[in-house]
C-alpha positions in Angstrom: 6.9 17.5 -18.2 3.4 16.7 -18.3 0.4 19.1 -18.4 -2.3 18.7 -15.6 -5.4 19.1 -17.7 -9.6 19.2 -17.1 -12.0 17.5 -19.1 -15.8 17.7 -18.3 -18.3 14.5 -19.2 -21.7 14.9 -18.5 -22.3 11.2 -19.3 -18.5 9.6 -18.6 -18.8 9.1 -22.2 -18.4 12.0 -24.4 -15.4 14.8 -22.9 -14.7 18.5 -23.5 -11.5 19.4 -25.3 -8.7 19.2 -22.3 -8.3 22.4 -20.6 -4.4 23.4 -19.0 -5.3 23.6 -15.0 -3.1 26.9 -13.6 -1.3 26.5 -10.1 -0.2 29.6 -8.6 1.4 30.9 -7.0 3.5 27.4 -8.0 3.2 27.1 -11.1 6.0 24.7 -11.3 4.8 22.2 -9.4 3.5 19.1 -10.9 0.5 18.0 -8.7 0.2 14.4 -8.8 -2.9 13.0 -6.8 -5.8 15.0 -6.6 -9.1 14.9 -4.2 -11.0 18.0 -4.9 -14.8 18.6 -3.5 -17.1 21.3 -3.8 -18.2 23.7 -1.2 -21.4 24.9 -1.6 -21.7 27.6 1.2 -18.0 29.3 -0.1 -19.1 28.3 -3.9 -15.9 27.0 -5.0 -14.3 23.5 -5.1 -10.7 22.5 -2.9 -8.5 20.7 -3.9 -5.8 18.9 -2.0 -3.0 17.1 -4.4 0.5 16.2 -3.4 3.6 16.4 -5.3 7.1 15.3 -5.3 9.8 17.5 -3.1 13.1 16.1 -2.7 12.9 12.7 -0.7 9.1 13.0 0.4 6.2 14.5 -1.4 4.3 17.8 0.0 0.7 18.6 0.1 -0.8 21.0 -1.2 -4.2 22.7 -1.1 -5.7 25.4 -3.5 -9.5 26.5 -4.5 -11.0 27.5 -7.2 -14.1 29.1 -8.7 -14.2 28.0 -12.1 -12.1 24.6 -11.6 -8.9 26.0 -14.1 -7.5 29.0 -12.0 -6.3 27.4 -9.0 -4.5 29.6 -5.9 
């Protein structure tokens, strides 16, 4: 299984040390495609990410205020 990690670049040359993202309350879920914003009014970013379930995937959406904690 593979770790869903964050990196931060404040160039998109030089990168933070990988950080482990936590899901919850699914933590088992492997989240595969991510689109995540920021809201500036709520200040916190979304995410919405889809993973595999059976025959189809799911969505998913979660927010966070420090972009590692995710619920």
């Amino acid at each position: 299984m593979y770790d869903t990690c964050y990196r931060y670049s404040p160039d998109g040359e030089n990168w933070s040390e990988a950080q482990d993202l936590i899901f919850s309350p699914f933590p088992e879920i492997l989240p595969w495609h991510f689109d995540v914003i920021y809201v500036p009014i709520k200040s916190e970013y979304w995410v919405l990410y889809d993973a595999p379930s059976g025959e189809n995937g799911s969505l998913y959406f979660a927010k966070s205020k420090d972009r590692i904690t995710w619920t």
